[in-house]
N, C-alpha and C positions, 0 to 999 in steps of 0.2 A: 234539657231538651231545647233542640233550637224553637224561640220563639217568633212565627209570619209576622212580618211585617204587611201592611196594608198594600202595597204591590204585588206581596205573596198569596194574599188572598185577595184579590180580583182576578189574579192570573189561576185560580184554581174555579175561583164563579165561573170564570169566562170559560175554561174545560171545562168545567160538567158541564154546561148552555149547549157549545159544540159540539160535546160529545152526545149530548141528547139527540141537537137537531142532524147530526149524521143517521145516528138508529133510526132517528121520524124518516128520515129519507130511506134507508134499506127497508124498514116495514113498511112503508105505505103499500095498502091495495093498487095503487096507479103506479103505473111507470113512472120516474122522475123525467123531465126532460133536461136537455143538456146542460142548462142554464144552472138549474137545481144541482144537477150532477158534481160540476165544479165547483160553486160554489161552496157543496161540502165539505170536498176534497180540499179545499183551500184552509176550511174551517177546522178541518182535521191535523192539517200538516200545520199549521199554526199553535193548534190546542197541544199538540203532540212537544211540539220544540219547545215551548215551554212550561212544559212539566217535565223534560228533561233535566232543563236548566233551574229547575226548581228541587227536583232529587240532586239533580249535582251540589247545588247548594248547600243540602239539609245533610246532605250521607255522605258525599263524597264522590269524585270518579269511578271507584272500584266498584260500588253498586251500582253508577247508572251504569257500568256497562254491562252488567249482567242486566238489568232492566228495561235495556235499550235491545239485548237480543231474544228476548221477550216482545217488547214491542211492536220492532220493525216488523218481523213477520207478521203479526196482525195488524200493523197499519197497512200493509199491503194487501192482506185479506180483504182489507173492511175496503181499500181500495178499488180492487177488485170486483167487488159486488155490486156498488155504487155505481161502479162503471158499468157492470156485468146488465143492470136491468134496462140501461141504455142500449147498449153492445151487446145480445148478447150471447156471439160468438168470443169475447173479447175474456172470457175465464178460461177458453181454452186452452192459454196460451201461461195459466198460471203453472202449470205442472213447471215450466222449462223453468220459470222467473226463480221461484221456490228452490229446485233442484242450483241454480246457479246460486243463489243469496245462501245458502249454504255453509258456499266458502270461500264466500267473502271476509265472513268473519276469521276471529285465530279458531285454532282446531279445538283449543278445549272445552267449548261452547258452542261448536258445530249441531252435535245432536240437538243440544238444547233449541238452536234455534231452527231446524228443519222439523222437530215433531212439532214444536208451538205451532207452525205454521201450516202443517198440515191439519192438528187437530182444531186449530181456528178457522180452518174455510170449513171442516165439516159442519163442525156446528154451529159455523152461519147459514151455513146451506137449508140445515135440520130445521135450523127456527126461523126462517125467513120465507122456506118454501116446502116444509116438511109434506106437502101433497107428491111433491116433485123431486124429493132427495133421491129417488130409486132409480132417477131414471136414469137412460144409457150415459148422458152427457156427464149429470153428476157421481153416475155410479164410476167411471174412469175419474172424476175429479179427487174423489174419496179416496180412492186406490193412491196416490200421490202421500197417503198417509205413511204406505209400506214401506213404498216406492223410496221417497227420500230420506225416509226412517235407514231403511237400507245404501243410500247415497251416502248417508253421514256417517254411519258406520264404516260403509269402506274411505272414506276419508280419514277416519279415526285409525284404521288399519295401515293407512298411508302412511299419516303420520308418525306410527310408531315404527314402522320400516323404515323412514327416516331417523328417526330420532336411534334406531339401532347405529343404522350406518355412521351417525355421526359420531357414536360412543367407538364403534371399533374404528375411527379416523381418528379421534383422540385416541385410544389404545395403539394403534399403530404408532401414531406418532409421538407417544412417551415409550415404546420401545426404543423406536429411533434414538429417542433423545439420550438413553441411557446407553448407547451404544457407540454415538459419534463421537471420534476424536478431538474432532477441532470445531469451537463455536462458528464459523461462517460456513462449516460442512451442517450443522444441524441449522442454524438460521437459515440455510437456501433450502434445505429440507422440509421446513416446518412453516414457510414462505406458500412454496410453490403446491403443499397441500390445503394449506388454507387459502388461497386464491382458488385453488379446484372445487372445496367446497361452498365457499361463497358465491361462486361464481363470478367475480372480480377480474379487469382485465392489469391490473400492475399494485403494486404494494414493494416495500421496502421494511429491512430489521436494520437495526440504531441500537448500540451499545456506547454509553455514557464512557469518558476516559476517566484515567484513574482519577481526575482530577473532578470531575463531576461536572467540567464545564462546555463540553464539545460532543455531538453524536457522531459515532465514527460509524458510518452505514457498513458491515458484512453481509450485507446481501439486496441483492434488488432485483425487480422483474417490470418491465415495460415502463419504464423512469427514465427520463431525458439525464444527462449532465447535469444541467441548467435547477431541474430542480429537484438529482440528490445535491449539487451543492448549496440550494434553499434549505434543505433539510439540516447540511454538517453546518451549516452558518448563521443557523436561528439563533436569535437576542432574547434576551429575557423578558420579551414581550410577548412571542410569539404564542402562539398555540401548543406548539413543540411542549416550551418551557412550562406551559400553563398546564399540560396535562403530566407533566412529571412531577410538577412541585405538588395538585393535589392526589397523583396518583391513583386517577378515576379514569375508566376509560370514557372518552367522545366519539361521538358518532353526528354526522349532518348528512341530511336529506340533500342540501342543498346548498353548496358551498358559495354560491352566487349569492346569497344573504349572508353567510360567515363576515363582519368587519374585518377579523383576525387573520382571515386568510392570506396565503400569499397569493401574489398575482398569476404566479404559473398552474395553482391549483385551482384558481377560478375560471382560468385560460381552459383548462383541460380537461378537467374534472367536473364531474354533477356531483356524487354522491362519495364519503368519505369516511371511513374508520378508525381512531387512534386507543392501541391499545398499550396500557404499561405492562414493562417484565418487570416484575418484582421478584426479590429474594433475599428475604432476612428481615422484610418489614422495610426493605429500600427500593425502588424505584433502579434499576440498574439498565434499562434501555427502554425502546420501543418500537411497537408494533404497526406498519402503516398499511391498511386496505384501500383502493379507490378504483372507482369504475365511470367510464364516461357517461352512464346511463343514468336515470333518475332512478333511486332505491329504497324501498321501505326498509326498516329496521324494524323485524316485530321482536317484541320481547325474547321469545326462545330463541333468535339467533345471537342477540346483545347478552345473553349468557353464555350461549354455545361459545360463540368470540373469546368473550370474557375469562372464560374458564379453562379454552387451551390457552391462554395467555397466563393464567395465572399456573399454570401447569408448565408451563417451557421457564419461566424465570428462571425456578430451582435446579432445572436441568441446564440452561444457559452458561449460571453461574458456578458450575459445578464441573464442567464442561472448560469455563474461561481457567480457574483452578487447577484442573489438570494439565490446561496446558501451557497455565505459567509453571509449574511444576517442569514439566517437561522441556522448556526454553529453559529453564534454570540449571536441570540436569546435565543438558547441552552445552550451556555456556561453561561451567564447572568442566563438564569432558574438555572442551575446548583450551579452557584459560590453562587445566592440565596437563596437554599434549604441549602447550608455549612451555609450560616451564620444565617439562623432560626435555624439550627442544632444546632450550639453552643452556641444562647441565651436558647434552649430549652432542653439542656442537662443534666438531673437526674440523670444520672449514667454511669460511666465511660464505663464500658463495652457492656450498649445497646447505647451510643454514637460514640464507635467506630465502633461499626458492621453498624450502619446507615451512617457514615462517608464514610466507606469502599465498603458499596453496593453504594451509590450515583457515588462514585469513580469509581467502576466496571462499571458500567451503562453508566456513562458519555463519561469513554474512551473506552467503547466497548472490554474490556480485558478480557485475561483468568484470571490473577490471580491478586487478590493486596497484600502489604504485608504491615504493619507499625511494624518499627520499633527503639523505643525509647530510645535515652540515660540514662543511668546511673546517678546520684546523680554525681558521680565523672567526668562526661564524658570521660569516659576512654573507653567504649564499648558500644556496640549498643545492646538492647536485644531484642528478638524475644515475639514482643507485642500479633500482629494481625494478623489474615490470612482469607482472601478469596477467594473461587475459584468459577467461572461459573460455573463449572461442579463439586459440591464435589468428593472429593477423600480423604477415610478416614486414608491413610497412609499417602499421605501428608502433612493432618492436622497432623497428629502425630507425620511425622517427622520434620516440622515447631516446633513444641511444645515443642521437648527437643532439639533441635538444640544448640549448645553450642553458646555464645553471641560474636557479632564481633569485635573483639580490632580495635579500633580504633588511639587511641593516641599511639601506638607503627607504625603505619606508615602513614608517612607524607602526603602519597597523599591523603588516606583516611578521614586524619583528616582533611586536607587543603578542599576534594570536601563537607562535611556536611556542612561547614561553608559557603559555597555559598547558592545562590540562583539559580543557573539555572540548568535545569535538564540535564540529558545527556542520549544518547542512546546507550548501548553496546550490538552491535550485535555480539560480541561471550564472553559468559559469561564466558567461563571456561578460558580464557587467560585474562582478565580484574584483576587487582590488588586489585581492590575494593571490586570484589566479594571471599571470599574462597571457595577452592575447594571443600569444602564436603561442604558446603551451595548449588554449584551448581550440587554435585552428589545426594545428598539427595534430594534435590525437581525440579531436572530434567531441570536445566535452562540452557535454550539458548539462547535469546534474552531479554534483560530489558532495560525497562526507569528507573532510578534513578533519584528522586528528591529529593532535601535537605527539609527538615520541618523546618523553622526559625521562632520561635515567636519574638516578639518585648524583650523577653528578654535573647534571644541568638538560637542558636541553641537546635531543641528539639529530632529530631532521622534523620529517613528517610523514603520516601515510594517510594516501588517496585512496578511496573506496568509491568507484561508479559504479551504484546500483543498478539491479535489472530492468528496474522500474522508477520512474520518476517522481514516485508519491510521496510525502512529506516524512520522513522515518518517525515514529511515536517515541516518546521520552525512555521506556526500554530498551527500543531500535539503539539510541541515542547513545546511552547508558553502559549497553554491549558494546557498543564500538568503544566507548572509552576505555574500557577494563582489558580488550580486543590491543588497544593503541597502547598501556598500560605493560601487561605482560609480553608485548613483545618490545618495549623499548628494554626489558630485564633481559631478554633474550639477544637483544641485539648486544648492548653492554657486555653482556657476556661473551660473546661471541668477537666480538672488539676485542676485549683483551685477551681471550684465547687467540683470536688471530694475530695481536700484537705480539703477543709471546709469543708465537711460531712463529712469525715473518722476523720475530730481532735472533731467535734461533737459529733460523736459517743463513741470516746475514752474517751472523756469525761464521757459521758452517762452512758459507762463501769465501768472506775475507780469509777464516784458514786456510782453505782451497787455495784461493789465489796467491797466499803468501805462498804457501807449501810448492805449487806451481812453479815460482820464481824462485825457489832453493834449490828444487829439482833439475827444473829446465836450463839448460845452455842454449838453446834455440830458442830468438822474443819472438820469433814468428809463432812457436808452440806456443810457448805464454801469454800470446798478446788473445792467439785463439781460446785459450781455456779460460781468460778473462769474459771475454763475450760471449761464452758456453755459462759459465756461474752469472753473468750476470743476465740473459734471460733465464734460468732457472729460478734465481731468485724473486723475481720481477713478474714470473710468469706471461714474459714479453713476446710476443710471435716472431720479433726480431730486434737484434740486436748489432752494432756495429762498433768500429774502432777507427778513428779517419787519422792520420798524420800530414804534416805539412809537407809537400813535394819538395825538390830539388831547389829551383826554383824563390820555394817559400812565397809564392803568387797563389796558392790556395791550398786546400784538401782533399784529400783521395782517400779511399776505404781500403785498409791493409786488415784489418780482419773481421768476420761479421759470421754471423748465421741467421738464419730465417729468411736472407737474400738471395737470393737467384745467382748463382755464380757468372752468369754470364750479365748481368745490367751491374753488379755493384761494385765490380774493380773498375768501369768505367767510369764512375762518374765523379766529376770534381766540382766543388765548394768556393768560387773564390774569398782569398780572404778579407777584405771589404765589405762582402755582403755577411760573410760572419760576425763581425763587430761590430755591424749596423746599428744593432740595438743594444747591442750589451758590452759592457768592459771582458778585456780576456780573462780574468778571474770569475766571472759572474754565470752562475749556470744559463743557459735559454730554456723558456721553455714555449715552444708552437703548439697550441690550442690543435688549427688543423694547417698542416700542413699544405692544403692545396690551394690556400689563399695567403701564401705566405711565399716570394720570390727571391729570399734566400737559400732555398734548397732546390736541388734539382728536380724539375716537373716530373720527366720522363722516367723518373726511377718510383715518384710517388703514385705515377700511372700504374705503371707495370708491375709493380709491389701492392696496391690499393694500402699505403700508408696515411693515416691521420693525425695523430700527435707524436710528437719528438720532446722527449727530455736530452739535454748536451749539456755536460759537465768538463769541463777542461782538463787536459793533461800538460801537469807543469812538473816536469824535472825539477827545474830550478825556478827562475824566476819570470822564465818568457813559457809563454803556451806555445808546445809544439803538438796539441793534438784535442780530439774528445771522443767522449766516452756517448756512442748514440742508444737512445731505449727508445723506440718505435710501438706505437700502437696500429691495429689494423681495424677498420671498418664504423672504429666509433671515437667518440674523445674518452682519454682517460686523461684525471687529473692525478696527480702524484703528489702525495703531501710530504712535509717537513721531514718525516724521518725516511721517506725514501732517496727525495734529495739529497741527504747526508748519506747514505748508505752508497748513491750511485757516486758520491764524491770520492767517498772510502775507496771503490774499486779503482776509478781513477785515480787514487793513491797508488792504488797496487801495481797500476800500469805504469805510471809516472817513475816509478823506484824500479820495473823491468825498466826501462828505458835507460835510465841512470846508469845501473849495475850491468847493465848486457854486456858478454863477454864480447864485444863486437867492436867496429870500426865506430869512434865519437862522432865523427863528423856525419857518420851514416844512421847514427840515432839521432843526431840533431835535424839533420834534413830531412829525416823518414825515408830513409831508404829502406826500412825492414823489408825483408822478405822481398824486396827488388829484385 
């Protein structure tokens, strides 16, 4: 038993003194006068406080506060009376004081302290002036005994109609929980009803990454920018951290004394609540209330709080579970569809548009882009383009976009050669990207993935998200496996195309021999050349020029895809053909409209962009070429097309040779003259 210390007992002589000379003061036969009045009251609220702090001492908080609501009511009784024989209209006014101090206190000591306080003014009343207890004044004083008896009681009614409500708000709200899809669908749920019951004007839910080291906010309600991103950017100092690592909840009255606090919560907020989601004995996010108002926390609500928090964890994480499950499920559908894609792929160009919409689809993006290396891998060229929303200037300016050197800088070349993708959330300052790739189609945020088949490096593909938010390590992860199964798909689809485009050439070059065994007319021949070889080429046009009379330049003796009326006009001199290149050497014009070798006005009137020209050599002098024409975009022709259109230009060269015709008339190009 605690043994008083000699401060302990003076402060108990000095109560009972005061508490005597209070009674001497309500018994006396005289009125006290004012002086006396106070004085006691002085002597009472003095005696009172510490003997509080004397039971606090000896018992602890939890009994004085049962013996404080005890007390108060009869310290304002005994107040009351002291005053009353001064005043004394001035107990009139007790009935109201009583009925309020009530409930002030918490409810579960309501009654308690509304009957003390009624049965304490009776039987001061009885013993102090039992001549006078019956009368009208004191007989309504007395009545206050019922009266508040009945106050406290419907208070006690209140509060279990409370305390209902907030069981069926919890009930509702673990139905929800066991019914939401997706965790930021149940967090804005389980948000926006605990702000309704606390009465709270903003809060925020925080789910920890997989990594345990970052809060990724799913949900918030009346929270600046500014500080959910105090919130995803807390250090291990914070409060944040402080209430995850011990896994208790915090609550402050008063965030203006918090040290810990951040400046924007003291900026904005009075009052503040931090509660953990836990699940499995871990700490897996948290829970944030706040209100610009000053706010008690009384015990039943710091459980009520407490207890849907401790009740949404397991539905949280339960929740996050299914719908990693479900991304998982997705992606497997997904990586699935790439690789029926690639054993079922016919033809290069509706293989990539299927490659490309799966990809769009999968990652939910505005735009994809693929784009493939060079034969030399020196550059990247502008393959593929698709957009959620077409737009037909950006397809177009995708389409002539000049190709991205690569092996002229190191990091570019160093990042294709990897495997993992990267996310550059400001494109125009990224080395990767060039600046007129990012003015011409508007980029500001991309995923880049590297395309690596099993036999090296094959381009890359561009992913402009819907949204410019940072993509999480799974985002991240999907996109690689996304970049992954379709460089299997491309690859494949490369060498099925390779095999059909060396089939076809084949096919070709029969044709066109067969043509030249058939034919006695090189006009027929020279035709059926430039028929096989836009077929093969998939060319929109195609031409065949000989050297004029003359032999001062070239003219078109057979072509298709030209306009019959612009392209027997027009002539080549030959000077400007040689310009750049030896007469053995193919040309080949990027775009023809900045190029003053070829005629303007046929590239007008045709909307012509790239030219491949391969020589036709009889013998040892060029008397002609072989023209492949692109329209509207550049196309680049690689190594084995070159050879292929050279091929045909064989076929022509040996018609010219063997035509049953006038020599001198295949040597100047008189065909078909």
């Amino acid at each position: 038993m605690h043994k008083l210390n000699p401060l302990e007992r003076l402060t108990l002589l000095l109560g009972g003194i005061g508490l005597l000379f209070v009674l001497a003061v309500i018994w006396a036969p005289v009125e006290p006068t004012l002086r006396q009045g106070l004085i006691a009251l002085a002597v009472l609220m003095v005696t009172y406080q510490a003997a509080l702090h004397l039971l606090r001492s000896l018992y602890g908080a939890r009994l004085q506060r049962y013996l404080q609501a005890v007390g108060d009511p009869l310290l304002v009784t005994m107040a009351f009376l002291v005053l009353g024989k001064i005043f004394p209209v001035l107990p009139l006014l007790y009935l109201f004081v009583i009925s309020n101090h009530s409930v002030l206190w918490e409810r579960r000591i309501a009654l308690l302290s509304a009957t003390t306080s009624s049965l304490g003014y009776a039987l001061a009343v009885i013993l102090t002036e039992p001549w006078t207890a019956m009368t009208a004044a004191n007989a309504v004083l007395v009545s206050g005994l019922f009266f508040t008896s009945a106050w406290a009681a419907q208070s006690l009614l209140r509060e279990l109609k409370r305390r209902d409500h907030e069981l069926s708000v919890v009930n509702e709200l673990m139905a929800r929980a066991s019914t939401s899809p997706e965790p930021a669908e149940l967090l804005q749920t389980v948000l926006k009803e605990m702000m309704s019951l606390s009465g709270f004007e903003a809060g925020y839910a925080a789910l920890l990454d997989e990594r345990g080291e970052r809060l990724v906010v799913y949900a918030q309600r009346g929270l600046s920018r500014e500080f959910v991103d105090s919130v995803t950017g807390s250090g291990a100092d914070t409060w944040y951290r402080k209430t995850i690592e011990s896994g208790q909840p915090w609550f402050s009255e008063d965030l203006s004394q918090e040290a810990s606090q951040s400046r924007e919560a003291k900026e904005v907020f009075r009052a503040a609540a931090l509660l953990p989601l836990r699940a499995q004995e871990k700490v897996i996010g948290l829970l944030g209330l706040a209100t610009h108002n000053p706010h008690h926390f009384s015990s039943q609500e710091k459980q009520l709080l407490s207890t849907i928090a401790d009740q949404l964890g397991p539905a949280v994480e339960k929740a996050r579970l299914l719908a990693a499950e479900r991304v998982r499920s997705r992606e497997s559908q997904v990586f699935l569809e790439l690789v029926q894609a690639a054993h079922q792929i016919s033809e290069l160009t509706w293989g990539l548009q299927r490659l490309a919409h799966t990809i769009l689809e999968a990652s939910r993006a505005r735009q994809v882009m693929l784009l493939f290396l060079d034969e030399e891998q020196s550059a990247l060229l502008p393959t593929f383009y698709l957009m959620r929303h077409p737009d037909p200037e950006l397809e177009r300016a995708f389409k002539s976009m000049r190709p991205i050197k690569v092996r002229e800088f190191p990091a570019r070349w160093q990042f294709v050669q990897k495997t993992a993708p990267l996310f550059v959330s400001a494109a125009a300052l990224s080395e990767l990207i060039p600046p007129e790739w990012v003015r011409a189609l508007q980029l500001e945020f991309v995923v880049l993935a590297p395309l690596r088949a099993s036999t090296g490096p094959l381009g890359l593909l561009v992913i402009q998200p819907e949204e410019g938010g940072s993509p999480s390590e799974e985002g991240l992860s999907f996109v690689q496996g996304l970049a992954q199964h379709a460089a299997l798909a491309i690859e494949m689809a490369l060498l099925s195309d390779q095999a059909k485009r060396q089939q076809e050439r084949w096919s070709a070059l029969k044709r066109a021999s067969a043509a030249i065994n058939a034919q006695l007319d090189l006009a027929a021949v020279l035709e059926t050349i430039v028929q096989e070889t836009a077929q093969v080429f998939a060319a929109p046009a195609t031409s065949l020029v000989l050297l004029n009379e003359e032999r001062t330049g070239f003219v078109i003796k057979a072509s298709t895809g030209l306009s019959s009326q612009s392209a027997p006009s027009q002539f080549i001199p030959l000077d400007r053909a040689r310009e750049k290149a030896g007469p053995e050497e193919p040309i080949y014009i990027a775009d023809l409209r900045q190029d003053s070798r070829f005629p303007q006005n046929l590239v007008e009137q045709e909307k012509l962009h790239s030219l491949l020209s391969v020589p036709l050599m009889p013998s040892t002098e060029k008397v002609g070429e072989l023209h492949i024409y692109s329209r509207g975009q550049q196309r680049i022709f690689d190594k084995q097309e070159v050879e292929l259109a050279s091929a045909l230009a064989g076929q022509a060269s040996i018609a010219l040779q063997n035509a049953p015709s006038d020599r001198r008339r295949c040597r100047l190009g008189g065909v078909g003259g």
